[in-house]
N, C-alpha and C positions, 0 to 999 in steps of 0.2 A: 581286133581280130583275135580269138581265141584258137590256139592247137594244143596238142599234146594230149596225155595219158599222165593224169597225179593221183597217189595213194594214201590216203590219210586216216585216220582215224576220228569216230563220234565221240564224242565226251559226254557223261554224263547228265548235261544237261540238254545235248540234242545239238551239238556245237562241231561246227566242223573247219580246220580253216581252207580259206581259198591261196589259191597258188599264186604268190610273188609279183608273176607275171602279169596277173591278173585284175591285180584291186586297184591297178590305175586307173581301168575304163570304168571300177565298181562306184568309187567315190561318190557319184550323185546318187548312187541307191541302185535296186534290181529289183526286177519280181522273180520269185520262182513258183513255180508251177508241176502242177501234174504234167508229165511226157508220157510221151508214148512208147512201146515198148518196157512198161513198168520201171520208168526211171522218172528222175526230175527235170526239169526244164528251169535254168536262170538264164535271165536276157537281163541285158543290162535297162535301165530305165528310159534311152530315148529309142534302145534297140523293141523293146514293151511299147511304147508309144506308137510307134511305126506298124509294128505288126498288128496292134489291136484297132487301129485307126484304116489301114490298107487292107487287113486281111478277113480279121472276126468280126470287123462290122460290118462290110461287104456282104456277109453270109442271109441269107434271106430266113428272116424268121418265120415264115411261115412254110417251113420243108423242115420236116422235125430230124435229120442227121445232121441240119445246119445247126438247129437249135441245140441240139443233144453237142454237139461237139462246145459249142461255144458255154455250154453250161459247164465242160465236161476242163476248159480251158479256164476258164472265169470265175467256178466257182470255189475251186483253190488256190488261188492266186493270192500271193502274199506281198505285199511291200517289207524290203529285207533291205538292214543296213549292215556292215561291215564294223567289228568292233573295234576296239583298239590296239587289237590283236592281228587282225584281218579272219576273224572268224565271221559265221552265219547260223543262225541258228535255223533247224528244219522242225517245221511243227510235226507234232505228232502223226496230225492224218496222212502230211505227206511223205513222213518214215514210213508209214504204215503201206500208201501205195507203190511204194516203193522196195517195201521188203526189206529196209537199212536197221540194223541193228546196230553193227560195229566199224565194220570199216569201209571205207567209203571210195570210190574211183569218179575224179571227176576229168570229164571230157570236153576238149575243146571243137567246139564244132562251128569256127567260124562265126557267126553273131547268136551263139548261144552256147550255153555249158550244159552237158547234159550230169547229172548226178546217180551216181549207181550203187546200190550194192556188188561190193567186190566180187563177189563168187556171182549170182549173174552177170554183170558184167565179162567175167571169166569163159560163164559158159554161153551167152551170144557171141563176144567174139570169139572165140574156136569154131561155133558153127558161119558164123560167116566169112571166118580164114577159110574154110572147106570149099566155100562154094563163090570167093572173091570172084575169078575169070567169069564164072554165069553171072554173077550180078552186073559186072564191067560189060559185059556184052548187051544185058537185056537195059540198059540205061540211053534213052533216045538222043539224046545230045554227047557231042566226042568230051572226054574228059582233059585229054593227053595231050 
């Protein structure tokens, strides 16, 4: 299970490391991916397995938002190892959708890490501190 809020920084080579906490569950590998919200998406590798087997294969290819999404999930999708460091390296394209230059906030979200550039990051969470109560309201199952 991933939580928290970690700060880190890119290295010049595109390298970033993962949090402590983290690289127990990472050890057999991850995929990261494009997310939504203009951030990255790392699952770990049987948390990757599950979802693409229960969820994006599920999607019917012949309804083109199904396809469009699974294209949109799949077609940047990386097989990612942990180095000796406990670093990851993020390709280019997915700096690029991501908007990451230098410093990085990585987020635990339960069976997934989401990957951000700091200063978005920064300014999603401010605008969703403003409007937390409407969003806990408009959410159909109790949380609490």
């Amino acid at each position: 299970m991933f939580i928290g809020e970690y700060h880190h920084n890119l290295d010049d080579k595109g390298r970033v490391a993962v949090p402590t906490k983290f690289r127990d569950d990472l050890v057999k590998g991850m995929i990261i991916t494009k997310g939504l919200d203009s951030c990255l998406s790392l699952y770990t590798q049987d948390g990757w397995d599950k979802l693409l087997a229960e969820k994006l294969s599920a999607l019917d290819f012949t309804k083109a938002n199904d396809r469009a999404f699974q294209r949109f999930m799949l077609a940047s999708a990386m097989d990612c190892q942990l180095d000796k460091q406990g670093r990851v390296i993020l390709s280019e394209a997915l700096r690029r959708h991501a908007k990451i230059e230098k410093k990085v906030v990585l987020v635990g979200l339960l069976k997934r890490v989401e990957i951000w550039d700091e200063a978005a990051w920064e300014n999603y969470s401010a605008e969703t501190d403003k409007t937390s109560n409407e969003i806990a309201e408009a959410i159909d199952s109790p949380i609490i």
